[in-house]
C-alpha positions as CSV (number, residue, x, y, z in Angstrom):
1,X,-22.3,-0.8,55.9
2,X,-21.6,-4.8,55.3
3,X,-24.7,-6.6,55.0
4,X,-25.1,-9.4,57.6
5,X,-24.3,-13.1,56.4
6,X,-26.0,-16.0,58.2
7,X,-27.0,-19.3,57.8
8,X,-30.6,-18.6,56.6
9,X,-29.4,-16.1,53.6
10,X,-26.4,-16.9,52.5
11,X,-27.9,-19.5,49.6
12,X,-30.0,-16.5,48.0
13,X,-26.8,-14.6,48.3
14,X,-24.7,-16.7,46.6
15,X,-27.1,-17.3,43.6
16,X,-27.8,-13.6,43.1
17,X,-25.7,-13.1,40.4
18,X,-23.7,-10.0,41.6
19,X,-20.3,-11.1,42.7
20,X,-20.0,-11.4,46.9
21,X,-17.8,-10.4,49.2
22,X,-18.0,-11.8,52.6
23,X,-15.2,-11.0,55.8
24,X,-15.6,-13.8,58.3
25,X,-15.2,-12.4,61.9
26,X,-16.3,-12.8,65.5
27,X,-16.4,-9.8,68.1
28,X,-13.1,-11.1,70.6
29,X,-11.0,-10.9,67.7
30,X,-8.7,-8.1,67.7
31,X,-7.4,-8.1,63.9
32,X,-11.3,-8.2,63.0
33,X,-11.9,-5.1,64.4
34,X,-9.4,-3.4,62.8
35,X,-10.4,-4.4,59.5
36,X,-14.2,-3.9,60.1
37,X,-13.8,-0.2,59.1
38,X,-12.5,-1.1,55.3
39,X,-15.0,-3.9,54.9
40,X,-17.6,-1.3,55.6
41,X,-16.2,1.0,53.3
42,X,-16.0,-1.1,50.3
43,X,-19.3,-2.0,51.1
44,X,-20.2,1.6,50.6
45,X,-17.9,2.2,48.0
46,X,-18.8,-0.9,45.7
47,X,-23.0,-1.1,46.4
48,X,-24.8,-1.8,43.5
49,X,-21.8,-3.7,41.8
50,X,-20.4,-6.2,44.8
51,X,-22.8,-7.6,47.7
52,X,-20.2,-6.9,50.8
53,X,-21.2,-8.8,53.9
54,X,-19.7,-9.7,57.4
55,X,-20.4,-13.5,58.5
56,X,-19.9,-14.0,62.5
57,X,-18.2,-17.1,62.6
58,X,-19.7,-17.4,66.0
59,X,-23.1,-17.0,65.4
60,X,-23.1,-18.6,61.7
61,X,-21.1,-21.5,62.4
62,X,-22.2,-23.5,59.5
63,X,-21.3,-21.0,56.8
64,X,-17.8,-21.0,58.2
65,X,-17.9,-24.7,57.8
66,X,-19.0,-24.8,54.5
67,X,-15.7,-22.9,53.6
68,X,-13.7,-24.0,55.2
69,X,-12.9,-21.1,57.3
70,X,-9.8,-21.9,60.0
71,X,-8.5,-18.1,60.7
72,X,-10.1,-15.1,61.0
73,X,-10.4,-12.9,59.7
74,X,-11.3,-14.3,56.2
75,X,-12.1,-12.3,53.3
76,X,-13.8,-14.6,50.8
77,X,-14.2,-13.4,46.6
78,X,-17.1,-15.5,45.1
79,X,-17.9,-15.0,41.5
80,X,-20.7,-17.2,40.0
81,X,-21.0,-18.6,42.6
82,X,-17.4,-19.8,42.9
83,X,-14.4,-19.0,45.9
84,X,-12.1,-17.0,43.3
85,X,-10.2,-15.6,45.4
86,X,-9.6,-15.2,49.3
87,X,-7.5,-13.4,51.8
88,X,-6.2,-14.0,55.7
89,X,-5.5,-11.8,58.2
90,X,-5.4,-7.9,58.2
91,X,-4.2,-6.4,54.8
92,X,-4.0,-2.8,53.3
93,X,-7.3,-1.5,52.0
94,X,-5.7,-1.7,48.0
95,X,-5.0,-5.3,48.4
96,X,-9.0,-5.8,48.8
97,X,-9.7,-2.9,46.1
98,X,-7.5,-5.2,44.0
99,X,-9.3,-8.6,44.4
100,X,-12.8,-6.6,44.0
101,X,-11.6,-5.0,41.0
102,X,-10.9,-8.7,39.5
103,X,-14.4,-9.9,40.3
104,X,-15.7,-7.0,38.0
């Protein structure tokens, strides 16, 4: 399961060290839900290696900001601290494998 990215711990996230993946989302989105199941299972899949969270643009307002996040959803890659890498809308599972691969 994704861990939960908010406002209050997304700075302790992002200086970590482990490389972040975080899906930006919000619950009347359609496309969201259907790519909820693969972020959850990359979560799973890469725990230990990659910090996978789900941000709710809604409720988190100022992360999205800081990102500049217009569309959801938005898949962000953040490597030292650093956007690497980022992808909109509803993709195939191996497309995310890929980019996760690349932050390793």
């Amino acid at each position: 399961m994704a861990l939960a990215v908010t406002n209050d711990n997304l700075k302790d996230l992002m200086e970590s060290g482990q490389p972040l993946v975080i899906d930006f989302w919000a619950e009347w989105c359609g496309p969201c839900r259907t790519i909820a199941p693969i972020v959850d299972g990359l979560a799973a899949r890469y725990e230990g290696r990659v910090t996978v969270g789900k941000c709710d643009v809604d409720e988190n307002n100022a992360v999205a900001t800081q990102f500049g996040i217009r569309n959801i959803p938005t898949i962000l890659f953040i490597k030292g601290g650093q956007v690497v890498d980022r992808q909109v809308g509803v993709c195939p599972e191996s497309v995310l494998e890929e980019k996760i691969a690349a932050l390793l």
